[in-house]
Every structure is written in C-alpha cells, then in structure tokens.
SENU-21834 format. One record per residue (C-alpha): x, z, y; residue in one letter. Coordinates in pm, whole numbers, plus 50000, padded with zeros to 5 digits. Each point is the difference from the previous one (the first is absolute). Layout:
N
+-------+-------+-------+------+
!     x !     z !     y ! resn !
+-------+-------+-------+------+
!     X !     Z !     Y !    A !
...
+-------+-------+-------+------+
END
This chain:
175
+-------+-------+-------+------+
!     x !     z !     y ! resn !
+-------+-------+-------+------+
! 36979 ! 47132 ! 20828 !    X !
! 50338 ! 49803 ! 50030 !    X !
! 50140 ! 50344 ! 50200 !    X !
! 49914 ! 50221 ! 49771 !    X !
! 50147 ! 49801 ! 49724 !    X !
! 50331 ! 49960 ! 50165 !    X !
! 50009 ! 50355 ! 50109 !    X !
! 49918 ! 50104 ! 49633 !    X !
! 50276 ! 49784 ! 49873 !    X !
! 50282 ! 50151 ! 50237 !    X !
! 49854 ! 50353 ! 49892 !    X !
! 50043 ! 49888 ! 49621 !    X !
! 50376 ! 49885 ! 50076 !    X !
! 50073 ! 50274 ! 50242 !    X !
! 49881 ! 50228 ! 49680 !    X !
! 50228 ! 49839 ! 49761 !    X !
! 50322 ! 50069 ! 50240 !    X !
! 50291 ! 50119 ! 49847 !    X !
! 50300 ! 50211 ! 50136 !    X !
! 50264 ! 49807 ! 49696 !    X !
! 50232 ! 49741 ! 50123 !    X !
! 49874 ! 49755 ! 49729 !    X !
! 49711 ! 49746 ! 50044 !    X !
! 49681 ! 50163 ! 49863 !    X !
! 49779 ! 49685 ! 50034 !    X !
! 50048 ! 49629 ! 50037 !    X !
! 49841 ! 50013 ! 50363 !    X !
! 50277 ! 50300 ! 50059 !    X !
! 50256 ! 49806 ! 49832 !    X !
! 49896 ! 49679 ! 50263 !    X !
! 49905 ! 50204 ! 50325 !    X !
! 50369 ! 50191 ! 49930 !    X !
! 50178 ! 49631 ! 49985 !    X !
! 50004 ! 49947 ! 49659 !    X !
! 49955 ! 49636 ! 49973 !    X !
! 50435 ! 49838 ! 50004 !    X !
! 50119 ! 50380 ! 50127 !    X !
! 50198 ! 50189 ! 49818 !    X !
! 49995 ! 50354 ! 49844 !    X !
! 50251 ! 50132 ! 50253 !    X !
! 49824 ! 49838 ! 50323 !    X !
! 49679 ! 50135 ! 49850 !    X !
! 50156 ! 50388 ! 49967 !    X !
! 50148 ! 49942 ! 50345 !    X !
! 49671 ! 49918 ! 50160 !    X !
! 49800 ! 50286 ! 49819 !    X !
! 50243 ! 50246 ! 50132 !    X !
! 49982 ! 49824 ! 50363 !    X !
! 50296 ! 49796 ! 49995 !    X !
! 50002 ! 49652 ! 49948 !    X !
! 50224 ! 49984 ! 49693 !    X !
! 50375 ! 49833 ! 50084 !    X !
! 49987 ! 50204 ! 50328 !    X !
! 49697 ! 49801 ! 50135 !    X !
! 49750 ! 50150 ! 50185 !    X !
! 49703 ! 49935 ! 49857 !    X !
! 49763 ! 49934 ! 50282 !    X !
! 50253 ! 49737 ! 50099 !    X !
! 50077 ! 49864 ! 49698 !    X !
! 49843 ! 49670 ! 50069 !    X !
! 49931 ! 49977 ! 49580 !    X !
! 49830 ! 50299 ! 49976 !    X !
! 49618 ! 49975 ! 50072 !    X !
! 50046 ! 50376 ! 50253 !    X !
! 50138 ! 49690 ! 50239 !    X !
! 49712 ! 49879 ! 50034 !    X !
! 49790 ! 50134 ! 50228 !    X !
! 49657 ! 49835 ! 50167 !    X !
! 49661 ! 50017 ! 49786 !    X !
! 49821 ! 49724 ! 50100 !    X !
! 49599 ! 50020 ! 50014 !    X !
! 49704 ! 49746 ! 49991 !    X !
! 49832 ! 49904 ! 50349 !    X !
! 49818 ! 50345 ! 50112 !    X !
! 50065 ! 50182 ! 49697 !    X !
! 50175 ! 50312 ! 49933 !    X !
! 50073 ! 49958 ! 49631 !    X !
! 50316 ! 50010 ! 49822 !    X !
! 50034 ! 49679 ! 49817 !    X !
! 50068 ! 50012 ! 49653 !    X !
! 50376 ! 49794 ! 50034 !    X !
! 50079 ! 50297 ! 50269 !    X !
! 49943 ! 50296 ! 49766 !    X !
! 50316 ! 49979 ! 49831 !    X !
! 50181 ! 50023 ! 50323 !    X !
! 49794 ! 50291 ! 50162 !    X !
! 50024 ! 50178 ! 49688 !    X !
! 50403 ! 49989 ! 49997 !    X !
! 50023 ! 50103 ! 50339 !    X !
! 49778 ! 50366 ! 49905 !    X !
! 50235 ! 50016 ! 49722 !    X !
! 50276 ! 49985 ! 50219 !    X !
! 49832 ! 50268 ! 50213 !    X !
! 49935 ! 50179 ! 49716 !    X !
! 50343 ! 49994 ! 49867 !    X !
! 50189 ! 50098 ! 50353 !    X !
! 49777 ! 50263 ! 50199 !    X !
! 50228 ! 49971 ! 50322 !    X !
! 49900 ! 49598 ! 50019 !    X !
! 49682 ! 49915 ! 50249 !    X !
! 49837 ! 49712 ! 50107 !    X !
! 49781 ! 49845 ! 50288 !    X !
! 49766 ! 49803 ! 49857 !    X !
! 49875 ! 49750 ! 50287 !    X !
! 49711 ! 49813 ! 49941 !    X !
! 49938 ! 49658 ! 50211 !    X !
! 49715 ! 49717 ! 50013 !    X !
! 49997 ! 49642 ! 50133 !    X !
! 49868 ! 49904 ! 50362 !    X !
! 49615 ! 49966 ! 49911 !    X !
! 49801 ! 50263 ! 50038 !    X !
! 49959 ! 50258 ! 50338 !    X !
! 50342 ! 50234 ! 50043 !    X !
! 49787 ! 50300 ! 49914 !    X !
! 49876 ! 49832 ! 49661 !    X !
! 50341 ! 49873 ! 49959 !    X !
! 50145 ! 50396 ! 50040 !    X !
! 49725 ! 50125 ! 49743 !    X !
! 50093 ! 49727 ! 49741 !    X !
! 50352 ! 50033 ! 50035 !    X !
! 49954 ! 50415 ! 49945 !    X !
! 49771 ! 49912 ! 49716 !    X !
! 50291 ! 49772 ! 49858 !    X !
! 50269 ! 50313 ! 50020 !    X !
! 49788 ! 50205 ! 49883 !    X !
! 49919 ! 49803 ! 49674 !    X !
! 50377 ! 50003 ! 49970 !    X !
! 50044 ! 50338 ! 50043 !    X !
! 49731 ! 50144 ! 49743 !    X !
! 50109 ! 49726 ! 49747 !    X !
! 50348 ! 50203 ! 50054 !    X !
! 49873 ! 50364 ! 49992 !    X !
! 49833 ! 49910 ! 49674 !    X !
! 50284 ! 49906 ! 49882 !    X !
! 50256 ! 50297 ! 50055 !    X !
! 50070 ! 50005 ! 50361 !    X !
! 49995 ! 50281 ! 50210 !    X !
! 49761 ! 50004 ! 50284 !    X !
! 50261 ! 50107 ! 50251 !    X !
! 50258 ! 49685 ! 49862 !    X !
! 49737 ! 49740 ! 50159 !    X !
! 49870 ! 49937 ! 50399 !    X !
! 49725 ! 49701 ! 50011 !    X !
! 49937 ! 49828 ! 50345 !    X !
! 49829 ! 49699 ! 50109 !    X !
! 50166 ! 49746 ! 50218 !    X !
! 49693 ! 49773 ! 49978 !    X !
! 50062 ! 49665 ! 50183 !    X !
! 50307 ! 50121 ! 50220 !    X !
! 50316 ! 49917 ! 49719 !    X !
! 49944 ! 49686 ! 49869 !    X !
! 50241 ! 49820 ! 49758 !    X !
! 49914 ! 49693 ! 50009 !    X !
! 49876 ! 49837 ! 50378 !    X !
! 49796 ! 49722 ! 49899 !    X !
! 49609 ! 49950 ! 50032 !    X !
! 49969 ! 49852 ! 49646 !    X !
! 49883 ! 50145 ! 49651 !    X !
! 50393 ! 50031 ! 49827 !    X !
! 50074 ! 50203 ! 50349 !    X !
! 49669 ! 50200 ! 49934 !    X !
! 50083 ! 50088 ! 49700 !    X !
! 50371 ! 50129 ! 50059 !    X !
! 49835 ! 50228 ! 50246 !    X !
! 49757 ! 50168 ! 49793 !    X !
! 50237 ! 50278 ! 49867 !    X !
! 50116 ! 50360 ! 49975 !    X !
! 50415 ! 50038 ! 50021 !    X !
! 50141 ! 50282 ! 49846 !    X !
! 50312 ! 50156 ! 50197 !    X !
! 50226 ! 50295 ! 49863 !    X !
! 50127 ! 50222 ! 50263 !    X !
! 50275 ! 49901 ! 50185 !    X !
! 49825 ! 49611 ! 50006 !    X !
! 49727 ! 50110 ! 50312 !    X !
+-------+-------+-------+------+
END
C-alpha cells in the first residue's frame, strides 16, 4: 500500500512538470534550491548550469550534489526525506537529454551475497522508476547492484550498517 502511494505521488508531481524557468510549486521551488538561492543560481541550474559559472552537480549548495538515497534495513523504499533529491536529479535528466547516470545500488554485510545482489538491484531500481516517473528518459539511467562488495563505511556496527544501505547516483564521466 505504502508503494503504490509513493509511486502515485511521483506520478501526480511528474504530471504537474513544467517546461517555464519559474517555480510552479513550493516542492519545485525547494527541490530546484529555492530555500537562501537566488533567482539567477535558480535560472542557471534549470538550464544546467549552476548559476555564477558553477556546475550544478558540484555545487556543494545545490541539493543535485547530493547524491546517495539511503534505505531502511532490507527495504527497497525511497524514504520520504530522499524524494526531494531523486526528484531533482530526473529533472536534471529531464532538462539535459545528453546527461546519464549509473545508479548503483549497495547493502550492508548481513545477509548471503546473492540476497545482498537482489536487494541492492531492488534498491536501483526503486531509484530508477521514482526517476522515469518523473521525466527521465529510460536510456539517461543504468541501475546495478554492488550488494556487499563497496562498502562506505567498514565497521560491524548499526551507524556503519546504515551508511551502507544505499543507492549512489553517478553522471557519466564519474564511473
């Protein structure tokens, strides 16, 4: 039931996506850096620069920096505080059709490697429809599972658990 809420609600903002370079929505307005940046950093971003000559996806101020969704212990749902983030990097995709990504989805340690590899597929994968529904183009986005074998974090503890259970987004050029 939770799924098919979420995926409802990214259909229902994907629907309401507009082509203008002004905010049409307060979640628009927040998800294309609204909150302290400015109406030229803003334009600059929609039109794939980062405003000021800043690249966007580097811009470490601009949410399109930020790049790991991080999920619940096995689960494959997008959290709620993650949405915002996915959803500006399909807009991105949207907005510059040459741009791709490698979406890579990882667990922690516990589990057997070939569980691990299905979770962590399951985990790009939820990142990758969430992004399809929301403008990007199927041929803009690669998911893969790394399972168990790239974690960030070595440690055999809950806070290193949970820095493992993710899905990194990488633009081409980055893998």
């Amino acid at each position: 039931m939770k799924k098919i809420l979420s995926v409802l609600m990214i259909c229902l903002l994907s629907a309401c996506a507009s082509k203008t370079t002004q905010p049409t929505s307060e979640l628009e307005d927040r998800t294309m850096g609204g909150g302290g940046m400015g109406a030229g950093a803003q334009e600059g971003m929609r039109a794939g620069g980062g405003g000021f000559g800043m690249d966007p996806l580097r811009d470490p101020s601009n949410i399109l920096s930020q790049r790991s969704i991080y999920f619940d212990f096995d689960n494959y749902t997008i959290k709620n505080e993650y949405r915002d983030l996915v959803l500006a990097h399909a807009r991105y995709l949207r907005d510059n059709s040459n741009s791709k990504v490698l979406i890579q989805g990882n667990t922690d340690e516990r589990g057997s490697r070939e569980y691990n590899l299905a979770l962590g597929q399951r985990r790009a994968d939820s990142v990758k429809n969430a992004m399809l529904l929301s403008g990007a183009r199927d041929h803009q986005i690669e998911s893969v599972s790394l399972g168990e074998e790239k974690p960030r974090a070595a440690g055999r503890d809950e806070s290193s658990w949970t820095e493992n259970r993710r899905a990194d987004i990488l633009y081409q050029g980055e893998y």
